[in-house]
KEKE-337364 format. One record per residue: residue number from 0; residue in three letters; x negated, y negated, z negated of N, C-alpha, C in turn. Coordinates in pm, whole numbers, plus 50000, padded with zeros to 5 digits. Each point is the difference from the previous one (the first is absolute). Layout:
BEGIN
+-----+-----+-------+-------+-------+-------+-------+-------+-------+-------+-------+
|   i |  aa |    nx |    ny |    nz |   cax |   cay |   caz |    cx |    cy |    cz |
+-----+-----+-------+-------+-------+-------+-------+-------+-------+-------+-------+
| NUM | ALA |     X |     Y |     Z |     X |     Y |     Z |     X |     Y |     Z |
...
+-----+-----+-------+-------+-------+-------+-------+-------+-------+-------+-------+
REM end
This chain:
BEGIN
+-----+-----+-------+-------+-------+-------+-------+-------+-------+-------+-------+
|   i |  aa |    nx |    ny |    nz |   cax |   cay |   caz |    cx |    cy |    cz |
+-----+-----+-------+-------+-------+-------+-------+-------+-------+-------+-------+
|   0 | UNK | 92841 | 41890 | 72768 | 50137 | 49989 | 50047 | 50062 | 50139 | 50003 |
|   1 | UNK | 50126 | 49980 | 49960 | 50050 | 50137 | 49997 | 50105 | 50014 | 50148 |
|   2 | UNK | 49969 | 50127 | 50071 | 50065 | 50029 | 50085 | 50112 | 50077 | 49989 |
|   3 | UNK | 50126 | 49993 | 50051 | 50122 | 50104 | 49932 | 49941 | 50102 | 50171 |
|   4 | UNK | 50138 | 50082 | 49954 | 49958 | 50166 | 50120 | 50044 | 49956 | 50088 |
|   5 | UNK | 50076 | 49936 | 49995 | 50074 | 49926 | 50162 | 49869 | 49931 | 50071 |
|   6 | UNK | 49927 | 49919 | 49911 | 49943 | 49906 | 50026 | 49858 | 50075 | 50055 |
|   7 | UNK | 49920 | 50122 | 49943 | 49943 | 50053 | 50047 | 50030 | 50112 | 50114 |
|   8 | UNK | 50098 | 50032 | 50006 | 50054 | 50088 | 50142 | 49987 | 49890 | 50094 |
|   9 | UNK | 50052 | 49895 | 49999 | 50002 | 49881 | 50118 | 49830 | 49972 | 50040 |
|  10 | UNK | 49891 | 49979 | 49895 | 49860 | 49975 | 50034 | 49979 | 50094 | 50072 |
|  11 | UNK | 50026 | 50124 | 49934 | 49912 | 50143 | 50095 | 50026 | 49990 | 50117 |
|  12 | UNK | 50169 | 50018 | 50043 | 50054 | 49996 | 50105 | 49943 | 49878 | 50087 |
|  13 | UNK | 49970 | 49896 | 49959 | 49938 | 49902 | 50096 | 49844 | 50058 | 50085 |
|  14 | UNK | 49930 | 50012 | 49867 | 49845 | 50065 | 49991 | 50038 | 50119 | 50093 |
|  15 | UNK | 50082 | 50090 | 49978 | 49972 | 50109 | 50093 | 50021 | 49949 | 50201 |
|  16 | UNK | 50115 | 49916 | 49997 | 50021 | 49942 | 50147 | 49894 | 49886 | 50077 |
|  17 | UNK | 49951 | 49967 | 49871 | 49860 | 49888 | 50052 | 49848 | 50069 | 50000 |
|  18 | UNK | 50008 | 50101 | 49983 | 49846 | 50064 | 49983 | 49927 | 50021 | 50115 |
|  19 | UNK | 50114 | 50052 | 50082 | 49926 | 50022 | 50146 | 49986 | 49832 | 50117 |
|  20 | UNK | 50058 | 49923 | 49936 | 50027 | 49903 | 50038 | 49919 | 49854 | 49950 |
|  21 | UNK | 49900 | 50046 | 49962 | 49900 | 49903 | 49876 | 49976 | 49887 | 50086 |
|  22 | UNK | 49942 | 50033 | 50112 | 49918 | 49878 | 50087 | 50094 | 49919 | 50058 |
|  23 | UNK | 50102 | 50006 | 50068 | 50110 | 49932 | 50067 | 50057 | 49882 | 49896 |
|  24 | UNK | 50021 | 50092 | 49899 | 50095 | 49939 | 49926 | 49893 | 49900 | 49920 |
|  25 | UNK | 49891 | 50049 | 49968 | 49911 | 49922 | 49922 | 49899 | 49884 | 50034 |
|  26 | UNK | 50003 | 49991 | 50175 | 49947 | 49915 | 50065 | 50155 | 49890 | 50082 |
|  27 | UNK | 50071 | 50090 | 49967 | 50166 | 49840 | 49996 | 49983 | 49890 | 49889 |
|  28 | UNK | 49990 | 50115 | 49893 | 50016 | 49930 | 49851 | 49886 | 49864 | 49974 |
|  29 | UNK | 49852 | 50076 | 50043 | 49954 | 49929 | 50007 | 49989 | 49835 | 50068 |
|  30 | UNK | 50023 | 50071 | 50168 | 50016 | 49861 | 50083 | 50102 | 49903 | 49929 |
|  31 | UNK | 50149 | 50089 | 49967 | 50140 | 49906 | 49946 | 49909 | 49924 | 49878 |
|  32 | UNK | 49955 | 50022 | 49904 | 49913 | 49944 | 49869 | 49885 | 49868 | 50094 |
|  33 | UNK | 49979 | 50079 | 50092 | 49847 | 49857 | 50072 | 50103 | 49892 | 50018 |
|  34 | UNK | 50085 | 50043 | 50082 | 50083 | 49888 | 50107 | 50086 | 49881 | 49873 |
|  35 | UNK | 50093 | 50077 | 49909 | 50076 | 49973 | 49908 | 49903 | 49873 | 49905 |
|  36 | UNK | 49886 | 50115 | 49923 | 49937 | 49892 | 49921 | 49831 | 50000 | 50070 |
|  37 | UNK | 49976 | 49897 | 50043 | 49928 | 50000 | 50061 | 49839 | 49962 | 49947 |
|  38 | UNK | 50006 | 49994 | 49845 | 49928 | 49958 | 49911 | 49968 | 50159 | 50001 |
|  39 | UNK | 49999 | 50090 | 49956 | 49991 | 50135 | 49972 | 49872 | 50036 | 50086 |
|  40 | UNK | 50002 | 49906 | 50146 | 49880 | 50080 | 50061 | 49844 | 49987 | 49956 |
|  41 | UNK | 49981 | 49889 | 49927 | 49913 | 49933 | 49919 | 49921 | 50135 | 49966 |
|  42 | UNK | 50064 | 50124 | 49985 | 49929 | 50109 | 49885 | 49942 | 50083 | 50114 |
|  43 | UNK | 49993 | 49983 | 50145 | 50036 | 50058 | 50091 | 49938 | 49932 | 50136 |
|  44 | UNK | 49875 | 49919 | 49961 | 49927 | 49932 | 50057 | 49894 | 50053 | 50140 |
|  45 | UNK | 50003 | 50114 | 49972 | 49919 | 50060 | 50129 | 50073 | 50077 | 50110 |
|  46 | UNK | 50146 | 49985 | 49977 | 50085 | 50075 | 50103 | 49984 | 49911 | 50093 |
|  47 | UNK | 50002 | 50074 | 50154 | 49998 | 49908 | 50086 | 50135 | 49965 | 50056 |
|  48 | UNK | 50145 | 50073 | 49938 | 50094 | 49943 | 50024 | 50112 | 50058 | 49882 |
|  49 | UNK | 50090 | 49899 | 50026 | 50128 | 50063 | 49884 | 50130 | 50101 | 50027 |
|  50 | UNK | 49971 | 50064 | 50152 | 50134 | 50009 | 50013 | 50027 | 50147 | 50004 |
|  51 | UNK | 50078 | 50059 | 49970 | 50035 | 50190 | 49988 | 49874 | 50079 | 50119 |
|  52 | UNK | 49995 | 49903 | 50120 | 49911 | 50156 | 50091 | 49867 | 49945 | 49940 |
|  53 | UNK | 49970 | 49902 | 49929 | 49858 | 49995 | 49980 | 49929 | 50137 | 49891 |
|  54 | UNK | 49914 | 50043 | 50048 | 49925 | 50113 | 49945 | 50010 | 49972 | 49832 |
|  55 | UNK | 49948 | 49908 | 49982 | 49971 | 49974 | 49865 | 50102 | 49981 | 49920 |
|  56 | UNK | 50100 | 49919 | 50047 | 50122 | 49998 | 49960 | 50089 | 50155 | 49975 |
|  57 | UNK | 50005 | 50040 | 50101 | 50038 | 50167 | 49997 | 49906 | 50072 | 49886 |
|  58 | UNK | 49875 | 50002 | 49979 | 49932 | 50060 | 49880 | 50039 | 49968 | 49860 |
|  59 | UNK | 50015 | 49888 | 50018 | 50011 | 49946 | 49837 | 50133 | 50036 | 49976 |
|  60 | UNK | 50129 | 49946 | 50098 | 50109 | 50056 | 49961 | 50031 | 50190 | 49966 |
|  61 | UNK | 49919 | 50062 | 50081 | 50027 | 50129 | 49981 | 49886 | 50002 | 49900 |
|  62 | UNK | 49946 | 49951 | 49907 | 49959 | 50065 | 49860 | 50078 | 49938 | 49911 |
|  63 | UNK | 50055 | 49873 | 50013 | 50092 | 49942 | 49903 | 50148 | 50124 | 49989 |
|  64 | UNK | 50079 | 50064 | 50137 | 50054 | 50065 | 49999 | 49992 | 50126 | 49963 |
|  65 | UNK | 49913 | 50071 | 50010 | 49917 | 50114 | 49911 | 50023 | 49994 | 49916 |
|  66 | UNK | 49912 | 49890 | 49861 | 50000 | 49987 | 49924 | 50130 | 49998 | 49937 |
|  67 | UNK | 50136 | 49908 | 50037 | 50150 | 49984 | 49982 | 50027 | 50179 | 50003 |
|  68 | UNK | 49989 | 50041 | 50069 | 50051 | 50178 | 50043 | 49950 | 50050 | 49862 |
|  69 | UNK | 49861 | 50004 | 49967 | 49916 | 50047 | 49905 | 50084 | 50016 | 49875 |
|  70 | UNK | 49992 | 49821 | 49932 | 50054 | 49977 | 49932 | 50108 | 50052 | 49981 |
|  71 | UNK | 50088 | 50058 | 50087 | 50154 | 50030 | 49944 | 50018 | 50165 | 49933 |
|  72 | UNK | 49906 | 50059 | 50036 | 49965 | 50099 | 49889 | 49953 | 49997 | 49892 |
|  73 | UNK | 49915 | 49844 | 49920 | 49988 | 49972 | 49872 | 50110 | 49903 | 49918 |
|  74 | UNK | 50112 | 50071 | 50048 | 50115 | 49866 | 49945 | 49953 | 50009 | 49858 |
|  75 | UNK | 49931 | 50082 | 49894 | 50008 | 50006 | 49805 | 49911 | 49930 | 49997 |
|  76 | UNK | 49849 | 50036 | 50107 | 49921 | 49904 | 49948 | 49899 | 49890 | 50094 |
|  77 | UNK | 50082 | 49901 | 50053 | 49960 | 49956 | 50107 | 49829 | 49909 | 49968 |
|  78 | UNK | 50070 | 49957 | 49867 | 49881 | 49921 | 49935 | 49886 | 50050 | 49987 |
|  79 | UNK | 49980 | 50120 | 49990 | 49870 | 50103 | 50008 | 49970 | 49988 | 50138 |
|  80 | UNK | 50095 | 50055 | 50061 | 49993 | 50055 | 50155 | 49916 | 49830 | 50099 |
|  81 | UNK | 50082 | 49913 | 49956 | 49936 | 49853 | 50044 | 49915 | 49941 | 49951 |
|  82 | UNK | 49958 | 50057 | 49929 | 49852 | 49927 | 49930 | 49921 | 49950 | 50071 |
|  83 | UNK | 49884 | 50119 | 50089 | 49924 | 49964 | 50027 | 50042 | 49878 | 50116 |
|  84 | UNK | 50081 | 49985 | 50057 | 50057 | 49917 | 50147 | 50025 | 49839 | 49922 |
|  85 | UNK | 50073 | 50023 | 49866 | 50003 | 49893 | 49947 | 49872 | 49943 | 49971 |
|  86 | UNK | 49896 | 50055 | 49931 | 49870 | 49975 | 49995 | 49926 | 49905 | 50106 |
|  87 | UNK | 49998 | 50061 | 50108 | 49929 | 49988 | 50088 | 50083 | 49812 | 50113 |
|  88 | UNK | 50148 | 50010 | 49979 | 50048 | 49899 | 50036 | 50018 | 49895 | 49905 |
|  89 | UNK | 49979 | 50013 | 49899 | 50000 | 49893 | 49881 | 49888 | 49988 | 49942 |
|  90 | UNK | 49913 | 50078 | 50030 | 49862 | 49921 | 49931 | 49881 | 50009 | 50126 |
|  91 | UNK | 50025 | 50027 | 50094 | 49903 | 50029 | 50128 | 50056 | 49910 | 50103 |
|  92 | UNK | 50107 | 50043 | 50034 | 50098 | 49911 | 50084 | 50048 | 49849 | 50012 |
|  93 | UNK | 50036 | 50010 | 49851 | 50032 | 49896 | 49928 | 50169 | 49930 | 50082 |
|  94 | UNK | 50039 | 50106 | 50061 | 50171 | 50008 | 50077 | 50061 | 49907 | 49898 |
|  95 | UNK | 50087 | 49898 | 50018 | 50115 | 49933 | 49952 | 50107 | 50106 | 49941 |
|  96 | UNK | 49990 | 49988 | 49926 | 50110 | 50156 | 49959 | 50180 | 49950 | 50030 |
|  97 | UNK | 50005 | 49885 | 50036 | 50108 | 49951 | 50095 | 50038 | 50078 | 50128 |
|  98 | UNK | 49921 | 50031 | 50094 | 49934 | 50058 | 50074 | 50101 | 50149 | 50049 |
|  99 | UNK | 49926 | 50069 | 49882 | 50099 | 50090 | 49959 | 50157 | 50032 | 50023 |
| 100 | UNK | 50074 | 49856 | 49907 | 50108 | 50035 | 50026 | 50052 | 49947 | 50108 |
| 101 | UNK | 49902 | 49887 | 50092 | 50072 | 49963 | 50116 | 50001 | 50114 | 50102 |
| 102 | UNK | 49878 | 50097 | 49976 | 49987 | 50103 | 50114 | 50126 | 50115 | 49957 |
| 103 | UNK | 49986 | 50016 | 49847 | 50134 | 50085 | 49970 | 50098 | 49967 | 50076 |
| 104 | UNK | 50085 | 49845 | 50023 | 50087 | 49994 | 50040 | 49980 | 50044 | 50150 |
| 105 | UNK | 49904 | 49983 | 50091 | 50007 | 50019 | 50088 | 49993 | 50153 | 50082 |
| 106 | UNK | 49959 | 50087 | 49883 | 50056 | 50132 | 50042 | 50110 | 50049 | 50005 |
| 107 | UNK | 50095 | 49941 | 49882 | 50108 | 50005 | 50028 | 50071 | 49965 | 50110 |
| 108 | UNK | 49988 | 49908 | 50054 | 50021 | 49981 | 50131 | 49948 | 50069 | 50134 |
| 109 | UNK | 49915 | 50058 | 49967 | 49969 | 50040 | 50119 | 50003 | 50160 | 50003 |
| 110 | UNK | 50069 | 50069 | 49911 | 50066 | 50120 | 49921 | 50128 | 49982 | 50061 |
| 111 | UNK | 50054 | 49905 | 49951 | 50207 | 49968 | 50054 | 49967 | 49991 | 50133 |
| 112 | UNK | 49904 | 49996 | 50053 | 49997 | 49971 | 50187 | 49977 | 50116 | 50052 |
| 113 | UNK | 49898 | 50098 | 49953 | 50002 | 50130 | 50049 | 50042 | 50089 | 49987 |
| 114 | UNK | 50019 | 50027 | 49826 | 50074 | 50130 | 49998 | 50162 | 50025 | 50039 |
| 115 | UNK | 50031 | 50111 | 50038 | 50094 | 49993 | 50068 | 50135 | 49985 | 49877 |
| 116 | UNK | 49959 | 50019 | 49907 | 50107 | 49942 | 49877 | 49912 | 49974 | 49886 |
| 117 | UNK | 50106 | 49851 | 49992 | 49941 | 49923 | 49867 | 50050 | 49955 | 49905 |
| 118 | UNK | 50065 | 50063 | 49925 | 50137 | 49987 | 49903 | 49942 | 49937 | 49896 |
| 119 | UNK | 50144 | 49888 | 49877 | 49960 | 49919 | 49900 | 49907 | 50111 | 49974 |
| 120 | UNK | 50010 | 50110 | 49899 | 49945 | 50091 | 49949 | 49879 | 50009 | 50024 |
| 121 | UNK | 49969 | 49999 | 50139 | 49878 | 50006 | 50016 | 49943 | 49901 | 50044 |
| 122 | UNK | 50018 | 49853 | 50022 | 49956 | 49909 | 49971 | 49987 | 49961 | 49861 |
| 123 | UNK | 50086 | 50023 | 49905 | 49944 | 49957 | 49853 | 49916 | 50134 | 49920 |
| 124 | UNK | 49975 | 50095 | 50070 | 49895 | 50053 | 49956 | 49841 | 50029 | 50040 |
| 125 | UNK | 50048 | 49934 | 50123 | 49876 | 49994 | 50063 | 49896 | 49872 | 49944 |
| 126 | UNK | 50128 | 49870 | 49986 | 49965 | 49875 | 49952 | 49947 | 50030 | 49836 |
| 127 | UNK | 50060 | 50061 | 49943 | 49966 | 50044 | 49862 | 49826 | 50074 | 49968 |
| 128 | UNK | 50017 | 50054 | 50098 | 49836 | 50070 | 50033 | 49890 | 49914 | 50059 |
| 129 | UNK | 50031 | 49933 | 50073 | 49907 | 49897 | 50021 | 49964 | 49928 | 49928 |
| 130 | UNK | 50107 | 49914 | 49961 | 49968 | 49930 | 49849 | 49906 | 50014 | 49909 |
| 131 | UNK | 50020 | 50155 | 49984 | 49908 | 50054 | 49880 | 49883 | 49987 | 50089 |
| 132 | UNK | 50018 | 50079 | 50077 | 49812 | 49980 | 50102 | 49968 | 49880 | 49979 |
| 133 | UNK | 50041 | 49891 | 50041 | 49937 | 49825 | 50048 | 49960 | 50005 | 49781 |
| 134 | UNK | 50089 | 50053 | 49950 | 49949 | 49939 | 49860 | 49887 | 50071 | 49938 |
| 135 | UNK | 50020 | 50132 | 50025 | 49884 | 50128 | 49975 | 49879 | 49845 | 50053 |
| 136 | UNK | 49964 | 50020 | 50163 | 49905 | 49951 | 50061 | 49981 | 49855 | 49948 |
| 137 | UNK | 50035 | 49921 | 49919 | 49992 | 49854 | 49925 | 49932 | 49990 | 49930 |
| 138 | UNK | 50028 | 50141 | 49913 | 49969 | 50002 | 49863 | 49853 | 50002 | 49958 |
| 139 | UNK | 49871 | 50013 | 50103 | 49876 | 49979 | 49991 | 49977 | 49862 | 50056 |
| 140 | UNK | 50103 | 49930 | 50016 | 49880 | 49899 | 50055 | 49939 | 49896 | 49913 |
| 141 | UNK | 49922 | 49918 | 50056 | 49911 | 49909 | 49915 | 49985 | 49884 | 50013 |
+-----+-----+-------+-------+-------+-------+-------+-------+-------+-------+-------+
REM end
């Protein structure tokens, strides 16, 4: 996917305001994704609960959010950069690559809730970047 400069000034700028902010935001995203689709927890069988203060919940979201931060410094080559993650969730995992874009959507949402501005701009470039992530991460499965 090709990103224009607008479109990558808006990722960074997100990535730079969410970095320090990984776990909060990444254990919302998560719970909003349990509560929302509730099929999702299936992958997620040994947590002993679904909701943002749960430990586990807070872990997984703050590496899923990491990883989102990560990523926005390989906007040329994400497909390299996601390999191994795609690997490991599509042929180990065996994740619904549906999955993906339902959780995509739900960062978005939970992005327009915290940051203190969330303009089209940077909702359709943020949405544009995810996209590519949920498809990058598809693209191994089996």
């Amino acid at each position: 996917m090709v990103f224009s400069d607008a479109n990558r000034q808006e990722i960074h700028h997100v990535a730079e305001l969410i970095k320090s902010k990984t776990a909060v935001l990444g254990a919302d995203a998560l719970a909003r994704l349990f509560e929302i689709h509730p099929q999702t927890k299936t992958y997620f069988t040994t947590f002993t609960g679904y909701e943002a203060t749960n430990p586990q919940v807070i872990a997984h979201g703050t590496k899923v959010f990491d990883a989102v931060v990560k990523a926005a410094g390989h906007l040329d080559d994400l497909s390299h950069h996601l390999d191994k993650l795609a690997k490991k969730h599509g042929t180990e995992l065996l994740v619904d690559p549906h999955n993906f874009e339902l959780f995509s959507d739900i960062i978005v949402v939970t992005l327009a809730i915290h940051l203190p501005t969330f303009t089209p701009a940077t909702h359709t470039a943020i949405d544009k970047f995810l996209e590519e992530i949920a498809h990058q991460l598809s693209s191994k499965y089996r």
